[in-house]
N, C-alpha and C positions, 0 to 999 in steps of 0.2 A: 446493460453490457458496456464497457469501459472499452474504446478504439484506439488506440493514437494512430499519429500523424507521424511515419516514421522514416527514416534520413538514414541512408548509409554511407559513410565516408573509413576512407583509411585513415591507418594510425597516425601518417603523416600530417592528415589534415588537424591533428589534437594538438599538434607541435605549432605545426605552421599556421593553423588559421584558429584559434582558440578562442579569439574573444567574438568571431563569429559562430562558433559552436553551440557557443555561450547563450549568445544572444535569441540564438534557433530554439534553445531551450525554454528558455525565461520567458521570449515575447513571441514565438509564434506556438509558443504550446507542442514543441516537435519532440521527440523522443529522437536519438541521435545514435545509429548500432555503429561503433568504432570496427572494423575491422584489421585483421594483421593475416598478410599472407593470403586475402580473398575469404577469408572463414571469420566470422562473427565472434569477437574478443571481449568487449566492454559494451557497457550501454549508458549514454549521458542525457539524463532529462533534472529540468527546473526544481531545484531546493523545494517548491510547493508541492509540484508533482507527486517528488517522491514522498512529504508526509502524507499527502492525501492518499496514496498508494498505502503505505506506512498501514493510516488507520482503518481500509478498507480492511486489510490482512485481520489487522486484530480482531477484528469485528467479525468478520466470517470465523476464526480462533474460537470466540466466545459463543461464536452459534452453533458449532462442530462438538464443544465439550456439552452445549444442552443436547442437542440431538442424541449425542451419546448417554448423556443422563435419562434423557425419556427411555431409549432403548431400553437403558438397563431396568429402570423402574425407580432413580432415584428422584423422586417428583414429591410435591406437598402441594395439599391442596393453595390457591391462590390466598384464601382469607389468612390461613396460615404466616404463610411470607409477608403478606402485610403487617400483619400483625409483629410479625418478628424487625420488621425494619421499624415502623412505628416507636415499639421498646427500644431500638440501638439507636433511635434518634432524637430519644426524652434523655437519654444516658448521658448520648455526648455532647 
């Protein structure tokens, strides 16, 4: 299970104190919830953060469309698919 570490500042603080925003993000690994008006608006976390975010997403993506495939029945045995990669890897 994936936690962070997270930081609530107003929107002034994005203005005013930005390259400490910044820095909360990059080197202490914070997640940063911007607020406007006391209610929860933006959310600023480190360029890495968010791909590694990014490729968790995909990857639960690609395991929601097999799930859905077993459901439905669209499955081949294992020798099968090897086989098939095997062929498209002599090709290419």
């Amino acid at each position: 299970m994936i936690t962070f570490q997270e930081t609530i500042r107003p929107s002034a603080d994005l203005r005013n104190h930005y390259n400490e925003i910044s820095k909360q993000c990059r080197e202490d690994n914070e997640v940063v919830i911007i607020t406007v008006n006391g209610r929860g608006d933006t959310v600023s976390l480190s360029y890495e953060e968010y791909k590694r975010i990014k490729a968790r997403m995909e990857i639960l993506e690609i395991l929601a469309e097999a799930e859905e495939d077993v459901r439905n029945g669209r499955v081949a045995p294992v020798s099968d698919t090897f086989d098939s990669l095997r062929a498209m890897l002599r090709e290419g």
